[in-house]
Each structure stands twice: as C-alpha cells, then as structure tokens.
N, C-alpha and C positions, 0 to 999 in steps of 0.2 A: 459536475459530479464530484463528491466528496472519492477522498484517494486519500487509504490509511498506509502506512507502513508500519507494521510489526513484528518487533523481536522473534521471532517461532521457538525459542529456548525461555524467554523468560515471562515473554507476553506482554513488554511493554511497549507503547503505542511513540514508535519513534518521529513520528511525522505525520500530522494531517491536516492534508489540502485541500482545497477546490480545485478542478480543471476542466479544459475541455475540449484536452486533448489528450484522453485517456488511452490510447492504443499509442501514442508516443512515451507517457513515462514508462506504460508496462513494458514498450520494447526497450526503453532504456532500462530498466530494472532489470532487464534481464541479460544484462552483461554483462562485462568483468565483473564488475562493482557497484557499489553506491557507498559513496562515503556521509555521513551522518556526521554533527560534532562528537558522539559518543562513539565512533569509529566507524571502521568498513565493514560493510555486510557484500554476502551474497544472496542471489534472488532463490530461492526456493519454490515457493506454489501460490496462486494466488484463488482470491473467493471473488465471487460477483453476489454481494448480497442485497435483497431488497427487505424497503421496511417503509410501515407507512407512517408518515409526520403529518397531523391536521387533514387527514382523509385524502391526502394525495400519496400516491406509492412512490417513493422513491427508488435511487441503488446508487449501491457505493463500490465501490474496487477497493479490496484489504489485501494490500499487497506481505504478503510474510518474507522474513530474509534470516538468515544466522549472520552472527558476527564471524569473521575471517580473520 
C-alpha cells in the first residue's frame, strides 16, 4: 500500500512509500516523533483514501504531521 506523509501546515509531501505493514508505521507515527531530513514532525490525523488506477481500486494511508 502506498504511505504518504504530509506537512498539515504547508502541504508538502514529506515522504512516500510502499508498505505492507501499514498499522506498524501508523503506530509508529504516532509517537513521540518522526524525524524527516527536513526535521521532526509530530503525528496529527491521518486519511485512508481510495482511488482507482487502470480500473482496479486501490488505497493509500496520508499520514499528516506538524513540524516540532
């Protein structure tokens, strides 16, 4: 599953990956921290969104944070 992480202040897309072990980054997003090169954020609220690519439906996790 695609896993975004984004700025919620400025709306830039800090980070996106594949995984497929999505309820471990989210549980890890949602601790102390997450540090980025661009610095630490904290976890604020996340989306589960779907979207269809070539007639198959996918979903992604956009995880939102603030910088700290």
């Amino acid at each position: 599953m695609n896993v975004i992480f984004i700025d919620s202040f400025s709306g830039e897309e800090l980070l996106h990956m594949m995984s497929q072990d999505v309820a471990g980054i989210l549980a890890a997003a949602q601790g102390e921290s997450v540090t980025f090169p661009v610095g630490h954020f904290k976890y604020e609220f996340h989306n589960l969104d779907f979207y269809e690519d070539n007639g198959q439906v996918r979903q992604e996790l956009v995880i939102y944070v603030k910088k700290i």
